[in-house]
N, C-alpha and C positions, 0 to 999 in steps of 0.2 A: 319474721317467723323463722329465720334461716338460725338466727342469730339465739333466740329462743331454743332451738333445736340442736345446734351446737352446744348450749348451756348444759342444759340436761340429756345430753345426746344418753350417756350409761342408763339415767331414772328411765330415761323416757319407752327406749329397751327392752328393760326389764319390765319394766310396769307392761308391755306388750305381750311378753311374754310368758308373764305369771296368771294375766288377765287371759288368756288361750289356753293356758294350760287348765286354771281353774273353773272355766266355763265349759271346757273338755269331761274335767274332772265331776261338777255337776248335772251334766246330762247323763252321765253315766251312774252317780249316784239316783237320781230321778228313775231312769228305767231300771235299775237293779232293786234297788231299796224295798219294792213292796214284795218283788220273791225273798230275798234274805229275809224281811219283816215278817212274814205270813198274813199281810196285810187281810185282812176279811172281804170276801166279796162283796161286789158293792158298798165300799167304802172310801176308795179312793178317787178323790178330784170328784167328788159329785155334791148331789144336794145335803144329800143325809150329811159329811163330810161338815160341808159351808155350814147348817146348820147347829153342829156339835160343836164346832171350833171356830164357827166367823171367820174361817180362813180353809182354804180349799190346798190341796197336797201341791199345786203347782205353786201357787205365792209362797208357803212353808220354804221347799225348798229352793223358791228362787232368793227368799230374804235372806239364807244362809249364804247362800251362792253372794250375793254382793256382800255381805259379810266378811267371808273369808278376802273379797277383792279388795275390800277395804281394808283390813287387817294386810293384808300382803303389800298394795301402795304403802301405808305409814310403816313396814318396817325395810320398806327396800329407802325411801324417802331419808331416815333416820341413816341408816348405816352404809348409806352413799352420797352423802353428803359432803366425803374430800374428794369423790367426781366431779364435783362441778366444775363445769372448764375445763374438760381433761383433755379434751382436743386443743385450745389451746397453750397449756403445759407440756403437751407432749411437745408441739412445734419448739417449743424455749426449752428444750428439757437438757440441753448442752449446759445453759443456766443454773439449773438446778444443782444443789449443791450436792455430795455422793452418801449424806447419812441419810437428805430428805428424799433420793430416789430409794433408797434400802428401805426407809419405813413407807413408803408407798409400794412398793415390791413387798412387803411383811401384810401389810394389808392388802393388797388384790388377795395373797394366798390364802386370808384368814375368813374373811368378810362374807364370799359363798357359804361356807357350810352356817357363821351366826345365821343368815338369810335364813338358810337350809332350818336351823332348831326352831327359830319364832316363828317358821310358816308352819311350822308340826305345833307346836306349845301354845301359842295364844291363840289360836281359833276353838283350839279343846278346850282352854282355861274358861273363854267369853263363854262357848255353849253348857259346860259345866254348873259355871256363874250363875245363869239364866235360870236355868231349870230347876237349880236350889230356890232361889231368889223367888221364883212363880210355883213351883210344885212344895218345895222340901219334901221332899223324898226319895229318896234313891231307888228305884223300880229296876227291875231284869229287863223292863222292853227299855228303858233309858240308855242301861248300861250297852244293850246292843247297839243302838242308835248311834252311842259315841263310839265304839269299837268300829262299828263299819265307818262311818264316817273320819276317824283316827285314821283308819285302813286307805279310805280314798284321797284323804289329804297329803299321808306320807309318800304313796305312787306321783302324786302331783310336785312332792317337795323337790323327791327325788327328781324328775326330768328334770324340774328348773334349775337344781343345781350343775347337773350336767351340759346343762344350758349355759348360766351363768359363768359358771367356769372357762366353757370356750369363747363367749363374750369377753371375760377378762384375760383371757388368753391372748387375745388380738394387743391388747394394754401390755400383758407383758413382754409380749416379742418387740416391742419398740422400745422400751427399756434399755439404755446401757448396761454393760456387766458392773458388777461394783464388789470390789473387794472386802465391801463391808455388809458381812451375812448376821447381824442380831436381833433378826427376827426367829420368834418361835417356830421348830420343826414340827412338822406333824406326819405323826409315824405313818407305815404304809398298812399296819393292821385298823387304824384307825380310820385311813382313807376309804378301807375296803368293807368294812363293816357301816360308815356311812350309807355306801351306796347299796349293801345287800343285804345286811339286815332289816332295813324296810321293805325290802324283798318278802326276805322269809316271815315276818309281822303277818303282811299283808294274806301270803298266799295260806297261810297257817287260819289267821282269820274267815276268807272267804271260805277256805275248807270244813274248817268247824260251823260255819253259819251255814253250809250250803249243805254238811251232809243234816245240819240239827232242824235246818229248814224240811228237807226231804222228810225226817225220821218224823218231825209233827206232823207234815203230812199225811201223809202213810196211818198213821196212827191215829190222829184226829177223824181221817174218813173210817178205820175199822171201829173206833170207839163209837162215830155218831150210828154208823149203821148198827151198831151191837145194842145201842141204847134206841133206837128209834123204832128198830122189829119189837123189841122190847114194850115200848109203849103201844105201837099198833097193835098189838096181839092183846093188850090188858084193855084198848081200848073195843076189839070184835067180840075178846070172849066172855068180859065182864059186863053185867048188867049193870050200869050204875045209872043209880036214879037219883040219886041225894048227896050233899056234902058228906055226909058222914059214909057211905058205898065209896066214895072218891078218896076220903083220908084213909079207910080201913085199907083201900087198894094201892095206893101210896108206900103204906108202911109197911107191906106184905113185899116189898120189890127189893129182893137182895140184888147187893151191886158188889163188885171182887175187891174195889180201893176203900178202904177204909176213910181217903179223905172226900170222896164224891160224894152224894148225898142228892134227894128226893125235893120238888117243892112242888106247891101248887098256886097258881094264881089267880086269887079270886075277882068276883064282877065288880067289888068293891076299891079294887088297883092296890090290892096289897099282895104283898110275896111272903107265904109261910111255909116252914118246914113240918115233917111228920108230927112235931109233939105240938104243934098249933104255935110255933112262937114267929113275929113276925121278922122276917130278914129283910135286909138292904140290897141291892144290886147296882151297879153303874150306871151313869146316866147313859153309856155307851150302850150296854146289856137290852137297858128298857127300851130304847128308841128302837135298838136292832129287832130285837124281840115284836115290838109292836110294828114296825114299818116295813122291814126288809126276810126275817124268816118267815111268812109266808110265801114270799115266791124263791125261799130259801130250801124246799118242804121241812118246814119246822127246826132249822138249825140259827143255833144263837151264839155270838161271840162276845166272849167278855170285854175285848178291845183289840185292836188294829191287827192285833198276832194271834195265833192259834193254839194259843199255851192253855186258856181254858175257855170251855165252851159249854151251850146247853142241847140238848136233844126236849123238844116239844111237841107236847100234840093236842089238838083242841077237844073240849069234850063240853058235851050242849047237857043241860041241867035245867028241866022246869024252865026251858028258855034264854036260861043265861048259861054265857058262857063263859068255863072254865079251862085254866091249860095248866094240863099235867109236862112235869119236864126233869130230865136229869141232867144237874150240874155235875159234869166231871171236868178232871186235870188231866192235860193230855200225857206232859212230863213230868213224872216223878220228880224231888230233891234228889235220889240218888243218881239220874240221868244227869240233871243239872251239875253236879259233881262230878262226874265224867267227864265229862266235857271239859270241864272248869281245869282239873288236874292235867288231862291227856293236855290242854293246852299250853299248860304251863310246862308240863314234862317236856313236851317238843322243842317248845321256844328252848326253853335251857337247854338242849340236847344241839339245836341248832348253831344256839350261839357258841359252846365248845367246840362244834369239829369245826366254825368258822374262825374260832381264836387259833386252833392248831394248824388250818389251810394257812389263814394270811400271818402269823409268826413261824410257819416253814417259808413262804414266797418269801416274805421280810429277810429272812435268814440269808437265802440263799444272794439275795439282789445283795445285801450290805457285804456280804464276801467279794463280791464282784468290785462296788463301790470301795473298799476300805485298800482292797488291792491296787486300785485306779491312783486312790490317794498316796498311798506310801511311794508311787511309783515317782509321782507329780512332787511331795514335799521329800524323795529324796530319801526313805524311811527304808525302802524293800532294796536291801543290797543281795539279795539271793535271786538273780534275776531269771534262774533256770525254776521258781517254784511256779508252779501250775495249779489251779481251783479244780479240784475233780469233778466230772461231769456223770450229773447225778439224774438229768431227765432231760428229755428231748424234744422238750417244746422252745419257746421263746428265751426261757432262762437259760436252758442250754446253748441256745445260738448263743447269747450273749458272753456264757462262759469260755462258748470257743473262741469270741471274739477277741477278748480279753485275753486266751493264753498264745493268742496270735500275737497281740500289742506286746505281752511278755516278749518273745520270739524272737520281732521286732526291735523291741529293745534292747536286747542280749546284744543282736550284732550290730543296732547300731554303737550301745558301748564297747565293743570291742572292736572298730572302726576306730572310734573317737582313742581308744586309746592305742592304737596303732599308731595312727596320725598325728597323735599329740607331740611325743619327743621332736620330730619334725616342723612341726608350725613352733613349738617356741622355738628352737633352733631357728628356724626361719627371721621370727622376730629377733633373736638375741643378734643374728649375724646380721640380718639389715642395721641395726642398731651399732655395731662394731663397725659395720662398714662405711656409715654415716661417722660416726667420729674417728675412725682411720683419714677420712676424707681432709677431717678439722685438724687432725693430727699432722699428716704429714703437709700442710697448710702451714702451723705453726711450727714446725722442724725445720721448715725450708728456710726461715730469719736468722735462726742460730746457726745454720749448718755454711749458710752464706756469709755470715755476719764473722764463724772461727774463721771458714777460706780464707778471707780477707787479712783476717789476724794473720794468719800462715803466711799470706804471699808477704806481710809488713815485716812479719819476722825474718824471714827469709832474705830481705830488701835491707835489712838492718843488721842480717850475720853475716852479708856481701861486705857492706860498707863496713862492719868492723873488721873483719880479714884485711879488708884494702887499706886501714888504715893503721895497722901491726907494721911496727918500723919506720914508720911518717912519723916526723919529728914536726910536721906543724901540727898535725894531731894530737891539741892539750888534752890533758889530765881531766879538766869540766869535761871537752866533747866526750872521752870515754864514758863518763857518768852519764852524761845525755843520750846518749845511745844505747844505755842500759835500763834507763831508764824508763824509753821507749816501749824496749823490750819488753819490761817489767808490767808496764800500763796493755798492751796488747793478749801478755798471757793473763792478764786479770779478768780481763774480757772476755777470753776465749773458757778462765774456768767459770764466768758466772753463764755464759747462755749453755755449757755444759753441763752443770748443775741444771737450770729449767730444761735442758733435754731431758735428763735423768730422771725429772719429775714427771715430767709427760708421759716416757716409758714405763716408769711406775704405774701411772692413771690408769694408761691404758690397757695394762698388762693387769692390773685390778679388775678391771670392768670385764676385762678377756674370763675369770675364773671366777668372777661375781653370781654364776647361777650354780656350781660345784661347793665353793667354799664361802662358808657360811658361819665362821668360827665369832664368838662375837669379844670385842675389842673395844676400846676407846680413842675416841678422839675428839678435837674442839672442834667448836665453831669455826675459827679460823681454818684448822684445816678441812674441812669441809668447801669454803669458800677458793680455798684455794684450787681444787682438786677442778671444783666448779667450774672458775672462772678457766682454770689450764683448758677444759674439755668442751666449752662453750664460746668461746673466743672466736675459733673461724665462724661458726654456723651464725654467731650474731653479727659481728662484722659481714660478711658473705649474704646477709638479709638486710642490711643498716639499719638494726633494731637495736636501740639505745638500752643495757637493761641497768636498772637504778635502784642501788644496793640501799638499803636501810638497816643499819643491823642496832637495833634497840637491848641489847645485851650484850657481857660482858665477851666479848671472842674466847678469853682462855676457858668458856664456859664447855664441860664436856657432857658427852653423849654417849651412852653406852649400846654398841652395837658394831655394826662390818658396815665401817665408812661407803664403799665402794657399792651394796646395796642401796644407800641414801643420796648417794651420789647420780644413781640409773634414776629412779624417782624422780627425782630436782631434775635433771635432764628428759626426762621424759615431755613432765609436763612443761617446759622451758619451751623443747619440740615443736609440741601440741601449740603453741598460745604465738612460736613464731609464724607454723606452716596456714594457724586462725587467721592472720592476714592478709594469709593469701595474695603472695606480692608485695603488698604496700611496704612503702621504705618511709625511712624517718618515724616511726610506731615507737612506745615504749612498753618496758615490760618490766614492774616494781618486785624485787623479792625483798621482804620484809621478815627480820629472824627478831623474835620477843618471845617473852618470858609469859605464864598466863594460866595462876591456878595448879601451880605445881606438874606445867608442861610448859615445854620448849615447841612454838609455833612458829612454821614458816610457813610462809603464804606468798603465792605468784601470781599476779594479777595481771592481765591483761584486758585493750580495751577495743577487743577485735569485733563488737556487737553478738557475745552469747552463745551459747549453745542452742542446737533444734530441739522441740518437742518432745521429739521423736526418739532421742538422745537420751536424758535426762533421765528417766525415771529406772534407765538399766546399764548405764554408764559404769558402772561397778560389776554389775552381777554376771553381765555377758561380755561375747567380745562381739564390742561394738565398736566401731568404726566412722569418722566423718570422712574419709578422705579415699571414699570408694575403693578401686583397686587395688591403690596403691598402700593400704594397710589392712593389717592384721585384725586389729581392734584387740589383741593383745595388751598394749602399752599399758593401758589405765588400769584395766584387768589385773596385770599382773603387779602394779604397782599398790595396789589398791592391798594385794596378798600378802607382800614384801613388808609393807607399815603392821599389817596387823598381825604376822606371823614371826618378823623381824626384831620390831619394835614393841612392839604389845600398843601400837598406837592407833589412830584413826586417820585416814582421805577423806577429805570431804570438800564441798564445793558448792559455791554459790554463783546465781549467774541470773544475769539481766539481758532483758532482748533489747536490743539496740544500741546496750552500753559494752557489757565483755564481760569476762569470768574470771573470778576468783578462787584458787583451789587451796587448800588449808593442809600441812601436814602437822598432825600432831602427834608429839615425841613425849612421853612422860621423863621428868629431869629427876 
């Protein structure tokens, strides 16, 4: 059972809920229905009733009643049908992929209101259906029957929607956010005219039917009494003895509607008018007439409503008896037309000032919402503009709230850019002070390596002074001790030279965020520049890195070396400090050719980036290395390719294996 109930937990719901609502909805149509109706007395739920129709007014409206319930199960059944197992689903919903949570998210939103139209449209259609199908003909008491009933379906539609919505409301608070919104909007004048124009339908309807009930009323009783002193008075003052006294008194009886009219009913059970011709009457008329107006005093209904009736009265003839009676219409066609227009008039009246209410709300909420957006995509660089505040209800809070977020915003950009020149200064100088570090590391070989040279030369311009005028001192030794010389300052100019280079690097990378002039250089020197600036920090980690260069070195590059250089160092950084420690690691730079771009890529196999990482490793400044970084590096490296180069950063990465980052240079 458990398991059952989880299946269809949404059907099962809903189906609870529609079935309360519309069994709500039928007792209330049941006790209303015969005042709106004008139902005739003693007519309803009785014998006379059972008799006429073989079905008594409680089965009538109960078979509708499960009608609609059934109509309402098969269309909740049908269009909840991707619920099933949603409990389930939800638990896996990590699983799910982010287009198939976006179109289950398009649908919770959509699915209430289809609900919402077939609980209003196919109950009308079926009883419509029917009543051609068994009457064919379209009658004014039919037409009321569906209005009221149209009326008490759409109150019932409406809660269930309101219902179901916050039912599927619980389904979408569990939901992941998803970046992918293409599902159909639906406006907010739409939303609202959903829920309140069956409102206005409703309250429009019951009004028309309640004041049009009252007015037959009212009327039916002055008509029956204005016709029935009428008859009693022709029946005290006239002598009638004969059929012919009875027609002659008949046709003498002016009446004010041209469409009412006189009959008599003779012992022989026919209905004739003044000129002797015979008439038809309902089988509802006759039964009333014979069974129910006399303890009615002599009033007759033509059917269930009080639209037309008769006034009666008996009259004894040689023993048999006769009933005189006037059929009148209680409401005119032009009354009917009243009504019929007033009602139309209203509705249209109502549906504009609710198009012009909900497209002002709508108005003012998407000022709020378009503001939100520009702010979020980056769009509203005027961040002193403010939404004027136009009313002071709910939309106003909102407005305020919003030119506070503005406010808000202003200082916090003018913070951020306070701070800014400082935190990359921050990073640039950590960064300098990090290869100052590798620098004066590398300085210290040469700068030891000339000393040495110095104290040799030095040791060798003794020895040649002490041997100026020693005549064992050949002609060779002079050469040999010149020669020395010679081999020693050779030495001293080439680690001079690689200091020079180093000062250069360094003294580039010092003015690499100011000067930004753009220049050429190769591959090689590139590698060079590299290999000077990266030497201690790899050495200093014993992290092996292993050059591949698949193109040709004098290959150039058009750009400021010394930017591509921070780059290649950054991420070199990045992939030694991934690590973390471990000695004896490698780390591949790979320079090839590839579609009319120059491709370097730096691979490491430190086991990957976080999650957590990944998906804004460019866009923010994000950081793995807690305190101790900026989150700057990538950031800005990322800037420098694409504002530098006209190229792309990018990066691929395995968990458990290491990451690879791509730069690409168009050649």
């Amino acid at each position: 059972m458990k398991k059952f109930y989880d299946k269809y937990y949404i059907q099962l719901n809903l189906m609870f809920i529609l079935t309360i609502a519309a069994l709500i909805m039928m007792t209330s149509f049941y006790l209303l229905l015969p005042t709106l109706m004008n139902y005739a007395d003693g007519t309803v739920g009785t014998a006379f009733q059972h008799e006429l129709e073989n079905a008594d007014y409680t089965s009538q409206v109960l078979s509708i009643g499960m009608a609609v319930i059934a109509i309402y199960w098969l269309v909740i059944f049908f269009k909840t049908k991707f619920l099933i197992n949603i409990n389930s689903k939800l638990r896996n919903i990590s699983e799910m992929p982010e287009q198939e949570i976006s179109a289950l998210r398009g649908k919770l939103f959509k699915v209430p209101y289809s609900i919402y139209l077939l609980n209003i449209i196919l109950p009308i259609i079926i009883v419509a259906t029917v009543h051609t199908l068994t009457v064919m003909a379209l009658t004014v008491k039919m037409l009321k029957l569906t209005l009221i009933l149209f009326s008490f379906i759409t109150v019932t539609s409406t809660a269930c929607l309101v219902l179901t919505k916050r039912l599927f409301t619980q389904i979408l608070a569990k939901l992941p956010d998803s970046k992918n919104h293409n599902y159909k909007s639906l406006k907010l004048s739409s939303r609202i005219a959903y829920h309140i124009l069956p409102l206005f339908i409703v309250g429009m309807v019951f009004t028309a039917f309640g004041g049009y009930s009252r007015l037959v009323l009212e009327k039916s009783d002055a008509l029956f009494a204005l016709h029935k002193e009428t008859l009693s008075n022709i029946k005290m003052t006239h002598n009638i003895r004969t059929y012919s006294d009875l027609l002659t008194v008949a046709r003498n009886i002016n009446l004010e509607d041209s469409v009412d009219y006189v009959f008599i009913y003779t012992p022989d059970g026919k209905y004739i008018n003044t000129q002797e011709q015979e008439i038809f009457f309902s089988n509802f008329f006759v039964k009333y007439m014979h069974e129910l107006s006399p303890g009615n005093n002599g009033r007759v209904y033509d059917d269930y409503g009080e639209d037309s009736q008769a006034a009666i009265e008996y009259i004894d003839i040689n023993g048999e008896q006769y009933v005189l009676g006037i059929y009148h219409y209680v409401l005119s066609t032009g009354t009917l037309s009243f009504f019929f227009f007033t009602f139309i008039f209203l509705f249209s009246l109502n549906i504009f000032i609710l198009l012009l209410f909900s497209n002002s709300l709508s108005s003012d909420l998407k000022r709020i919402s378009q503001g939100m957006l520009d702010i979020v995509e980056g769009k509203d660089t005027n961040s002193n503009k403010k939404i004027p505040l136009f009313s002071n209800d709910e939309i106003g809070d909102l407005t305020i709230a919003f030119n506070k977020i503005q406010d808000l915003t202003r200082q916090n950009i003018e913070r951020i850019h306070s701070s800014q020149d400082l935190i990359v200064e921050k990073e640039r100088l950590a960064s300098l002070g990090q290869m100052i570090g590798g620098i004066a590391h590398n300085l210290k070989t040469p700068i030891m390596s000339i000393a040495g040279a110095a104290e040799a030369l030095s040791d060798l311009i003794k020895e040649y002074h002490d041997s100026i005028g020693n005549f064992d001192v050949t002609v060779e030794d002079h050469h040999e001790i010149a020669k020395e010389m010679n081999e020693w300052v050779e030495k001293s100019r080439t680690h001079l030279s690689y200091m020079s280079d180093v000062i250069t690097a360094i003294k580039g990378q010092a003015v690499a965020f100011s000067e930004q002039e753009s220049t050429t250089f190769t591959i090689e020197d590139l590698l060079r520049h590299i290999d000077i600036l990266m030497k201690h920090e790899l050495n200093n980690a014993l992290i092996t890195l292993n050059t591949y260069i698949i193109i040709k070195p004098e290959t150039t590059i058009k750009g400021n070396i010394n930017s591509l250089v921070q780059v290649v160092n950054n991420i070199m950084s990045n992939a030694i400090q991934a690590y973390g420690g471990k000695q004896n690691e490698q780390i591949d730079l790979t320079i090839h050719s590839e579609e009319e771009k120059i491709v370097i890529s730096i691979q490491d196999y430190a086991g990957g980036l976080p999650d957590n990482v990944k998906d804004r490793i460019f866009k923010k400044m994000v950081t793995t290395k807690g305190k101790g970084g900026t989150g700057l590096g990538l950031f800005m490296s990322y800037s420098n390719i694409k504002a530098h180069f006209n190229g792309n950063l990018r990066f691929e990465t395995e968990a458990g294996k290491g990451t690879t980052f791509y730069i690409e240079i168009p050649s």
